[in-house]
SETOR-462316 format. One record per residue (C-alpha): residue in one letter; z, y, x; residue number from 1. Coordinates in pm, whole numbers, plus 50000, padded with zeros to 5 digits. Each point is the difference from the previous one (the first is absolute). Last residue first. Example, Ala and Ser with C-alpha at 12.3 -4.5 7.8 and 13.67 -1.06 7.14 Angstrom:
+---------+-------+-------+-------+-----+
| residuo |    up | north |  east | num |
+---------+-------+-------+-------+-----+
|       S | 50714 | 49894 | 51367 |   2 |
|       A | 50066 | 49656 | 49863 |   1 |
+---------+-------+-------+-------+-----+
This chain:
+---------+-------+-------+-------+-----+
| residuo |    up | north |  east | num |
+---------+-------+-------+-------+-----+
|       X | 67811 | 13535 | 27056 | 199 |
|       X | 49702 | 50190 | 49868 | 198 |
|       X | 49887 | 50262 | 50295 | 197 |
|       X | 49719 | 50156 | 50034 | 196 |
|       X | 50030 | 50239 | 50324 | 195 |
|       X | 49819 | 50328 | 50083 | 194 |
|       X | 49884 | 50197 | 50271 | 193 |
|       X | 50086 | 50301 | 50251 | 192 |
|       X | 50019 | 49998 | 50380 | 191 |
|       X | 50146 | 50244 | 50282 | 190 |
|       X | 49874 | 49961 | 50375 | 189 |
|       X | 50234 | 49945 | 50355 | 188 |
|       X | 49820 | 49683 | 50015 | 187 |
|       X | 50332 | 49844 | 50100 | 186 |
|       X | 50187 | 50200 | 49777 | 185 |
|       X | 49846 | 49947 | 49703 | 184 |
|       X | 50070 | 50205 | 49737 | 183 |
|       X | 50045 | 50048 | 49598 | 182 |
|       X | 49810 | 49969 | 49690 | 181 |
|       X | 50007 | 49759 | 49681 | 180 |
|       X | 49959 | 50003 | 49652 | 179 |
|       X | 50123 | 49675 | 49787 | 178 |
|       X | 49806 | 49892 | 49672 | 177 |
|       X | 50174 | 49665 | 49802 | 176 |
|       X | 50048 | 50271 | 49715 | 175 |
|       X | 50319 | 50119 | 49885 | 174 |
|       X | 49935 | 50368 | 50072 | 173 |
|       X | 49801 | 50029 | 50352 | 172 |
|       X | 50210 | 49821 | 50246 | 171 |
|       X | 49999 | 50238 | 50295 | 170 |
|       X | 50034 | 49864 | 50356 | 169 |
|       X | 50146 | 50131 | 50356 | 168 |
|       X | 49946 | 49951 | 50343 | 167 |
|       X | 50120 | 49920 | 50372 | 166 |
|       X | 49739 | 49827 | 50247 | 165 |
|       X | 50020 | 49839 | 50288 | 164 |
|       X | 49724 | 49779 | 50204 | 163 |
|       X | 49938 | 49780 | 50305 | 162 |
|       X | 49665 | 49801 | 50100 | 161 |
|       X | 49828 | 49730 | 50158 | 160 |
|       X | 50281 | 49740 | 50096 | 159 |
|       X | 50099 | 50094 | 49641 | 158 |
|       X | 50186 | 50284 | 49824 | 157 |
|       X | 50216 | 50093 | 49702 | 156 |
|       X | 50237 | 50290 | 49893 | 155 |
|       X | 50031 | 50091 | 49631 | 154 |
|       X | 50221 | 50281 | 49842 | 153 |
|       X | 50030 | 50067 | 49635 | 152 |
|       X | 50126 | 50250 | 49806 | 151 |
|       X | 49957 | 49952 | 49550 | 150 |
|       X | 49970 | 50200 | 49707 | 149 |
|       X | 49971 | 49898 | 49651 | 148 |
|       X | 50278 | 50236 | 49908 | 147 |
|       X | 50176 | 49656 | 49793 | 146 |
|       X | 50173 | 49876 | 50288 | 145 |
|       X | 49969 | 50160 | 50357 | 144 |
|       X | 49762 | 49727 | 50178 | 143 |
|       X | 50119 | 49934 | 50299 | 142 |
|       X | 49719 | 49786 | 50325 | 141 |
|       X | 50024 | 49858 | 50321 | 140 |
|       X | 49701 | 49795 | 50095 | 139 |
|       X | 49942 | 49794 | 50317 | 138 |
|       X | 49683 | 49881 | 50108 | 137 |
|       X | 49920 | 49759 | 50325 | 136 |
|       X | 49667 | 49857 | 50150 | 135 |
|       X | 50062 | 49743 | 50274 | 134 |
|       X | 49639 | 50027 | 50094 | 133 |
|       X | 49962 | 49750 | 49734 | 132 |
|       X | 50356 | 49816 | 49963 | 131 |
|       X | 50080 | 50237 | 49735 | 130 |
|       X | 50309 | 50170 | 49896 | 129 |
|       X | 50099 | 50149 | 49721 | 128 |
|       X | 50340 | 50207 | 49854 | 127 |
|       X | 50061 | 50187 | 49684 | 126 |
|       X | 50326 | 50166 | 49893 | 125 |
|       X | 50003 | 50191 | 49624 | 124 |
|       X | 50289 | 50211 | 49901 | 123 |
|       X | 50082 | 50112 | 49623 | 122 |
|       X | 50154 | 50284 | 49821 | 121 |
|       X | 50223 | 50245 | 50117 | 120 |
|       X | 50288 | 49832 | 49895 | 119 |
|       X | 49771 | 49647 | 50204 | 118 |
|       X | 49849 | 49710 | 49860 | 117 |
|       X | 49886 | 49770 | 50294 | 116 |
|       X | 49625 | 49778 | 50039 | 115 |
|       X | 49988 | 49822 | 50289 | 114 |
|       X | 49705 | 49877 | 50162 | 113 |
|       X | 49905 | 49757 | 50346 | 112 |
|       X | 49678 | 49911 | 50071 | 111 |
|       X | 49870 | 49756 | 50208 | 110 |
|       X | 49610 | 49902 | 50111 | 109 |
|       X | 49796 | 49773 | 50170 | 108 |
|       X | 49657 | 49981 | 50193 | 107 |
|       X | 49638 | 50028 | 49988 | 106 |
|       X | 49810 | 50223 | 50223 | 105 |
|       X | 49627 | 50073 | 49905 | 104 |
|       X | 49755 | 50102 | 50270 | 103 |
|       X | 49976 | 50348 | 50120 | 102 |
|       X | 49716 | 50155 | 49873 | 101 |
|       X | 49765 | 50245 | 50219 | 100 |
|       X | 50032 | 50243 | 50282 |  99 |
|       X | 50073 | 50273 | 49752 |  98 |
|       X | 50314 | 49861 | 49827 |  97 |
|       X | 50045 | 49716 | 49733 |  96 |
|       X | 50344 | 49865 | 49993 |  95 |
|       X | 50065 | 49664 | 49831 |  94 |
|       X | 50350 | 49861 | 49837 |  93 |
|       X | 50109 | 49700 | 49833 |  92 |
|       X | 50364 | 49865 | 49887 |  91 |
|       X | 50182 | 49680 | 49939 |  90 |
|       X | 50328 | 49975 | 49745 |  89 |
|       X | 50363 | 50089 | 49953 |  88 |
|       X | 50159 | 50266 | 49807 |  87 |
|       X | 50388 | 50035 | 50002 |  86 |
|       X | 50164 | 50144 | 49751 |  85 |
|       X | 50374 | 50185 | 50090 |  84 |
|       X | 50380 | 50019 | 50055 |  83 |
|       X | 50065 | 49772 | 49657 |  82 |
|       X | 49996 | 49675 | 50185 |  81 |
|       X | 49626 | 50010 | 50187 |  80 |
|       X | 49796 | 49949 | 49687 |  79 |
|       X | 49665 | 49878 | 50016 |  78 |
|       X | 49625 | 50124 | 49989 |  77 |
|       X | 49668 | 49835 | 50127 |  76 |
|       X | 49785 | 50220 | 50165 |  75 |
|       X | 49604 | 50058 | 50014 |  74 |
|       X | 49893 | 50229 | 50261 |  73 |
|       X | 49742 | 50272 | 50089 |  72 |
|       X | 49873 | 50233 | 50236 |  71 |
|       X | 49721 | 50220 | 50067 |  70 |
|       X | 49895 | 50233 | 50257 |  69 |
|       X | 49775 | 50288 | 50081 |  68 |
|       X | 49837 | 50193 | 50270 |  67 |
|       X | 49937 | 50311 | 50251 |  66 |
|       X | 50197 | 50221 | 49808 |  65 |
|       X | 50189 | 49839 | 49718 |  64 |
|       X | 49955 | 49766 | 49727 |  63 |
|       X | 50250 | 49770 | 49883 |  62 |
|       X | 49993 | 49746 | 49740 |  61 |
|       X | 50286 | 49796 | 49910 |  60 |
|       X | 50103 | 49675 | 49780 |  59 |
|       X | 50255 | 49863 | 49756 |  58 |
|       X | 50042 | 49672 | 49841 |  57 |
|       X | 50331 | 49880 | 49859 |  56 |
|       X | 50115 | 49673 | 49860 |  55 |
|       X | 50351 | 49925 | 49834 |  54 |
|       X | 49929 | 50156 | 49633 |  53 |
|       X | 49687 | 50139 | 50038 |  52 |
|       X | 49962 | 50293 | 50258 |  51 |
|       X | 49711 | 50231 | 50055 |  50 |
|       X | 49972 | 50230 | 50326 |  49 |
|       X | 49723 | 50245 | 50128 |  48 |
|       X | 50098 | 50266 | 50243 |  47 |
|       X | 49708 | 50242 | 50113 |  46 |
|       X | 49977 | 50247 | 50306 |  45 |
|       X | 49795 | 50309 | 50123 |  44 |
|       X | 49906 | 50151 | 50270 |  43 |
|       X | 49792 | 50336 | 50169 |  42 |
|       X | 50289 | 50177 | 49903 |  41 |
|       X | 50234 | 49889 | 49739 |  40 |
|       X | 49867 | 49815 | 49623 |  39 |
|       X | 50297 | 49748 | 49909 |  38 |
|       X | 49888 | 49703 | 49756 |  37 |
|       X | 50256 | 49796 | 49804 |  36 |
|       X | 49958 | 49650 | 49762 |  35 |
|       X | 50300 | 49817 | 49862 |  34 |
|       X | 50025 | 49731 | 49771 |  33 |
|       X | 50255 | 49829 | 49804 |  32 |
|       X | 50235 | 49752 | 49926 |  31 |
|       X | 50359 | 49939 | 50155 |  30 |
|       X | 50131 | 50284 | 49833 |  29 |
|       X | 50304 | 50116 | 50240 |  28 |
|       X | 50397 | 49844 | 49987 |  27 |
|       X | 50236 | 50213 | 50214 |  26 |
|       X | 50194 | 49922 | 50311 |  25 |
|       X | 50308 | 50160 | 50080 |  24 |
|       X | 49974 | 50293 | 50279 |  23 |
|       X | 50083 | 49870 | 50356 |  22 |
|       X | 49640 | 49980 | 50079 |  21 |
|       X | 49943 | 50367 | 49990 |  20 |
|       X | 50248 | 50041 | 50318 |  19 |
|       X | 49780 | 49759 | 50197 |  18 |
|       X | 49672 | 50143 | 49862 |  17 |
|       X | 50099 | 50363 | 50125 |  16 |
|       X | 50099 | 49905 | 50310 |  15 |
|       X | 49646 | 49797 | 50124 |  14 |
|       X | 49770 | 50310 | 49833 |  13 |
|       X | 50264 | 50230 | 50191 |  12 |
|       X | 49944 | 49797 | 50339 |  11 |
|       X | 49668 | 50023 | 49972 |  10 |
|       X | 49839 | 49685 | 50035 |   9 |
|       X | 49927 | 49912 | 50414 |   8 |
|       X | 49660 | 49865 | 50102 |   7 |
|       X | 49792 | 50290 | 50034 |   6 |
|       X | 49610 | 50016 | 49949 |   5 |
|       X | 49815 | 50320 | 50005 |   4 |
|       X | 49914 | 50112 | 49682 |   3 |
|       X | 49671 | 49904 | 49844 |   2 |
|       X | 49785 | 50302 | 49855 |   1 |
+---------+-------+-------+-------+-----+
């Protein structure tokens, strides 16, 4: 189920990210891939993302009741003076609903990441926006050193959409193997899943 649409980020999402920023930047993998799928209620969501040296290519796939949608970019990644990595590039996306196909919006794309080491261990910031629908993600996310675990909190939306979610992930030993569950608000509907992550 789509949320109804509002406008304003949560103030705490907004808050949180500004404070986070003032941490000293740390230096990430810049290789890898990531894949994640979240099973809640009548949805579920996918996160696809491989990076090679400078140039990234990730995609989504939604489906929820009613419909679907996918998205996708390809960025190209630079430095912004220590504070962060920028990701630059043009994006797709296509719904598919009941009354048929929308047609294929093509666009562009900006991402903003920073990587921090923390005491507690480490602090991840992630921020996109899309000129399709004006599509927005932000990602707030502590992992707690060598337990494995890790609290996130994500808030994103679109001209068609809004949602909030808080959760928590697993690594499984040293694998590349995260589990996942939490709750999003918006839907007012817990999920569970798993991540693959090599970076």
């Amino acid at each position: 189920m789509i949320a109804p649409v509002s406008r304003t980020l949560p103030k705490a999402a907004v808050l949180a990210l500004a404070g986070l920023a003032a941490l000293p930047a740390g230096t990430a993998r810049a290789d890898g891939e990531f894949f994640q799928l979240d099973f809640a209620d009548e949805a579920r969501d996918s996160v696809v993302s491989v990076t090679r040296g400078r140039l990234s290519a990730g995609a989504t796939y939604s489906e929820y009741e009613g419909g679907s949608a996918a998205s996708g970019a390809v960025t190209w990644s630079f430095p912004l003076a220590g504070i962060a990595t920028a990701k630059i590039g043009p994006s797709f996306g296509k719904t598919f609903g009941d009354s048929g196909d929308d047609d294929l919006k093509l666009g562009g794309k900006i991402i903003l990441e920073r990587w921090s080491p923390a005491p507690f261990g480490h602090v991840f910031l992630l921020g996109e926006y899309s000129t399709i629908d004006n599509n927005y993600f932000t990602l707030l996310q502590t992992g707690f050193g060598q337990t494995g675990l890790a609290a996130e909190i994500t808030a994103g939306g679109s001209d068609k959409y809004d949602s909030v979610t808080a959760g928590l992930t697993k690594r499984l030993g040293d694998s590349p193997v995260y589990l996942r569950a939490g709750y999003k608000f918006t839907d007012e509907t817990a999920y569970i899943g798993f991540a693959i992550n090599t970076f």
